[in-house]
C-alpha positions as CSV (number, residue, x, y, z in Angstrom):
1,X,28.4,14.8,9.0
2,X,28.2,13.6,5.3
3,X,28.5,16.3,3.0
4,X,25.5,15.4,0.7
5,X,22.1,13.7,1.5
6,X,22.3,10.2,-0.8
7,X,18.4,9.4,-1.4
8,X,16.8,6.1,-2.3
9,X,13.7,6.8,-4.2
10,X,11.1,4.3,-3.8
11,X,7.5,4.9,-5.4
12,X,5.7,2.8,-7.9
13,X,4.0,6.2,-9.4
14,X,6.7,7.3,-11.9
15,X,5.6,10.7,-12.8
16,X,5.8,11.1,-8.6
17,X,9.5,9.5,-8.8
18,X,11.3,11.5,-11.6
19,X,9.6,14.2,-10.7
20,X,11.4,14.2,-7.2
21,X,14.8,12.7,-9.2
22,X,14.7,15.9,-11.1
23,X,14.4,18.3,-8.3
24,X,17.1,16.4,-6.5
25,X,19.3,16.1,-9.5
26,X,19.6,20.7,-9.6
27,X,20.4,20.6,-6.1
28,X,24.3,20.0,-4.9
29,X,23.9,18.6,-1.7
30,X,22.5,15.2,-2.6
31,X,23.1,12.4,-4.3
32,X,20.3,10.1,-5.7
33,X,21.6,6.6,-5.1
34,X,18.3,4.9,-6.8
35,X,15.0,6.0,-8.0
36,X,12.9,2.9,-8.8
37,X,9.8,1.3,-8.2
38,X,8.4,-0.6,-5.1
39,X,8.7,-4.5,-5.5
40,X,9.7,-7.5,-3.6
41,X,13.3,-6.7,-3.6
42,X,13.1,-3.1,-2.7
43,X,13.9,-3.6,1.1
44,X,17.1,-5.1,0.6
45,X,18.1,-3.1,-2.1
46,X,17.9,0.2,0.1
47,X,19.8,-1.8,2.8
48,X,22.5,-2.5,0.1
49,X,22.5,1.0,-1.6
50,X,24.7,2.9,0.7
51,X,21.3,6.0,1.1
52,X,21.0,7.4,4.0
53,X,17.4,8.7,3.3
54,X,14.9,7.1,2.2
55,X,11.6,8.7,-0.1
56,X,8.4,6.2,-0.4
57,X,4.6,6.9,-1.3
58,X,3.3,3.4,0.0
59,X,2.1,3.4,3.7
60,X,1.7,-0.2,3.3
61,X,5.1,-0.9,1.9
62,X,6.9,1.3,4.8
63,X,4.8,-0.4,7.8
64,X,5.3,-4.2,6.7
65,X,8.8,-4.4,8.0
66,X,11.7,-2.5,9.8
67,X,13.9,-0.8,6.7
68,X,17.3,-1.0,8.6
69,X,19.5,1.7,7.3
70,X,22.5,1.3,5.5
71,X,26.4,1.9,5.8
72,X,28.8,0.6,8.6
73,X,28.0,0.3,12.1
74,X,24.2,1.1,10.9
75,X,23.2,-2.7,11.1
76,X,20.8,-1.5,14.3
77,X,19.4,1.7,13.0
78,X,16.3,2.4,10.5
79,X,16.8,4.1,7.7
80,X,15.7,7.7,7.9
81,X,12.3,7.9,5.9
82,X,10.1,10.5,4.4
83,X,7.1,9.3,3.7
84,X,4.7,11.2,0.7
85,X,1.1,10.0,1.6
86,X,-1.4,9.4,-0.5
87,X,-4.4,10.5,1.6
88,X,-5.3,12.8,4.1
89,X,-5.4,10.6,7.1
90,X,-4.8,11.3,10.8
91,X,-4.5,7.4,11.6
92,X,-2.1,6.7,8.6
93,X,0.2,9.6,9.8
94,X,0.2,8.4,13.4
95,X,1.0,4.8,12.2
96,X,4.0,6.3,10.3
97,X,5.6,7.8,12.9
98,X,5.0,4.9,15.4
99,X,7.2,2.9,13.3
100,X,10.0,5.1,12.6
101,X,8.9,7.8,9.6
102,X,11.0,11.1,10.6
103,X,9.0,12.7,7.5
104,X,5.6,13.1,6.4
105,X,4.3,15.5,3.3
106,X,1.0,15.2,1.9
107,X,0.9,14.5,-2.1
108,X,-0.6,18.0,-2.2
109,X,3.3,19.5,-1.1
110,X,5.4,21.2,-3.9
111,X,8.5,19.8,-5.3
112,X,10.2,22.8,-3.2
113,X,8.2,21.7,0.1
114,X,9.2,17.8,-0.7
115,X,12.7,18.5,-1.4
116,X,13.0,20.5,2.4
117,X,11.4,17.3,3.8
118,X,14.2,15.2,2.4
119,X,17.1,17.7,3.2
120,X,15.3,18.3,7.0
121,X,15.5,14.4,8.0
122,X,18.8,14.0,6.1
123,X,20.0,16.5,8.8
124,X,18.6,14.4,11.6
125,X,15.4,16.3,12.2
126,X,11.9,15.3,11.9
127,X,9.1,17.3,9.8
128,X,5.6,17.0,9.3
129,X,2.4,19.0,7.6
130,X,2.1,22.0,10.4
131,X,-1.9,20.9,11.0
132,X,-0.8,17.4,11.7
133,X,1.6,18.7,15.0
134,X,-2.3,19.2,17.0
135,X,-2.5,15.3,15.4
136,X,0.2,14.5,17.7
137,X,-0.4,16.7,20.9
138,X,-4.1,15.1,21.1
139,X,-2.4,11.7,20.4
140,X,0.1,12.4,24.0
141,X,-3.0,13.7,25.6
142,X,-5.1,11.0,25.0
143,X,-2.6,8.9,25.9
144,X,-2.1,10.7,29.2
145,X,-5.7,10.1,30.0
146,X,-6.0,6.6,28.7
147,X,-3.4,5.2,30.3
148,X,-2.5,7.1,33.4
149,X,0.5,5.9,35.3
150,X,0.0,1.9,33.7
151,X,3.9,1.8,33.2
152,X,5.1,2.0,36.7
153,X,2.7,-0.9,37.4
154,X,3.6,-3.4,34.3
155,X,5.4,-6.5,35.3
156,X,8.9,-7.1,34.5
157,X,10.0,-8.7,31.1
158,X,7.5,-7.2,29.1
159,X,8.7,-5.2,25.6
160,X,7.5,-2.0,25.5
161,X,5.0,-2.8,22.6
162,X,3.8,-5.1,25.0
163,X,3.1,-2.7,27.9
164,X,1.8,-0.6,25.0
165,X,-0.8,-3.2,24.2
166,X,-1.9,-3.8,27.7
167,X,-4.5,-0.8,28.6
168,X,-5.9,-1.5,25.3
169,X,-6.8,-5.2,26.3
170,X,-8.2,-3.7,29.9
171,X,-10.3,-1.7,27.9
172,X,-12.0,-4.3,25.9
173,X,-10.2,-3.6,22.6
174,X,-10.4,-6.4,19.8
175,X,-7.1,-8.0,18.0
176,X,-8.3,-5.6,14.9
177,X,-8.8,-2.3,17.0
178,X,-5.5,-2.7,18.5
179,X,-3.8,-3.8,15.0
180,X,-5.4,-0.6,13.7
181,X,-4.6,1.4,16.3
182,X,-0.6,0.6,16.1
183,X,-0.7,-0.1,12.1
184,X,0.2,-4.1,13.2
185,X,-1.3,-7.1,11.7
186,X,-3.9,-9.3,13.2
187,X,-1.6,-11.8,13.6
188,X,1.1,-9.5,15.1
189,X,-1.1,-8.7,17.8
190,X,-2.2,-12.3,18.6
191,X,1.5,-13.0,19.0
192,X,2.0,-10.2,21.2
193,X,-1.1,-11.1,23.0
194,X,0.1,-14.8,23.6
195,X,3.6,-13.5,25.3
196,X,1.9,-11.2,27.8
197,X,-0.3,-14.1,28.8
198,X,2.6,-16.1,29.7
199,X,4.8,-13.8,31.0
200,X,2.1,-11.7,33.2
201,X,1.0,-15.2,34.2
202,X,-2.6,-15.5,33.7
203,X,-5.1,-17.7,31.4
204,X,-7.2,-15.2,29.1
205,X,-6.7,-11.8,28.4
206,X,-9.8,-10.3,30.3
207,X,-7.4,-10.6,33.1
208,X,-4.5,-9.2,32.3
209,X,-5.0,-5.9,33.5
210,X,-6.4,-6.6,36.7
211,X,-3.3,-8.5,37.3
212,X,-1.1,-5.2,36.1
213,X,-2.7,-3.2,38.2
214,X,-2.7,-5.6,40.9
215,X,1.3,-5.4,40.2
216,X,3.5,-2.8,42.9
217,X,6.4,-1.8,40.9
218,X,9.0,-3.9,41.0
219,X,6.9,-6.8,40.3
220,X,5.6,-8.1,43.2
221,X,2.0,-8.8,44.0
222,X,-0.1,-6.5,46.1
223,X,-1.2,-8.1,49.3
224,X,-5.2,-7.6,48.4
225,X,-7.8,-10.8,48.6
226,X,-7.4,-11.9,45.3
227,X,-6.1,-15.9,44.8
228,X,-2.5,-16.7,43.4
């Protein structure tokens, strides 16, 4: 293990960024690598900046693009990211940790509460405000319910975001709902949408899930009275 935490602060509210610079700067397990504000070279900077953690307040920034982490033989991992939020938001939380956030603190935390985040997720582990855990056992619930046993029926050569999107079409879902509901864009989803088509082999996406569940696992076709 690395003997201090080296943090990349990223946040384009500056009383927010030294303020957390400060804290970090009394405490002699880590290293503050950068502390600047959000702008179009930002991603590649924190690839470049040898941090192993990263600190951000914009939601938007954080779910445009993977931020791969940094250092040797890291070139397929994400950076390890604690993410201050803005807003008291169920959705924005889930979309955070659906693409990779191992932290999440509400602008509301203390410096004290922020600086365990950071030294929590350094170490590997995830943390999150203690009202937002129900967030996520409803989340796997739902999902239990909504989507009862679809994986063991999905076709081969799908991604997982792809079997992912699936009960979402077979329930009617628009391109927006289901870019809301993973934090995607429009135009992500359409892309996703026009793979599955060809791969699950049918012509719209109203039957796409008829044709997954028409799917034994394995990938072959059950024997019912439906047409090629």
């Amino acid at each position: 293990m690395e003997s201090k935490a080296k943090v990349f602060i990223a946040s384009c509210n500056r009383l927010l960024r030294e303020s957390i610079a400060r804290v970090l700067a009394k405490k002699t397990d880590f290293e503050i690598v950068a502390a600047q504000a959000i702008c179009s070279t930002t991603r590649n900077e924190v690839a470049d900046s040898g941090a192993n953690t990263l600190i951000l307040d914009s939601l938007e920034f954080f779910l445009d693009a993977p931020i791969p982490s940094s250092g040797t033989g890291a070139k397929n991992r994400l950076m390890r990211s604690v993410l201050v939020a803005m807003d008291d938001n169920h959705d924005h939380f889930l979309a955070a940790i659906r693409h990779g956030a191992l932290g999440y603190v509400l602008q509301e935390a203390s410096a004290l509460d922020v600086v365990s985040a950071i030294r929590t997720v350094a170490a590997g582990d995830v943390v999150c405000p203690p009202r937002y855990v129900r967030v996520l056992f409803e989340q796997v619930a739902q999902q239990a319910v909504e989507f009862p046993s679809s994986r063991k029926r999905m076709p081969s050569g799908l991604t997982r975001r792809e079997q992912q999107l699936i009960p979402l079409i077979g329930r009617g879902l628009s391109n927006k709902e289901i870019a809301s509901h993973f934090g995607l864009s429009e135009q992500t989803v359409k892309n996703h949408i026009h793979r599955i088509l060809r791969k699950v082999g049918v012509a719209d996406r109203s039957s796409v899930w008829e044709a997954c569940q028409n799917r034994q696992p394995g990938g072959n076709t059950k024997s019912a009275g439906h047409a090629a």
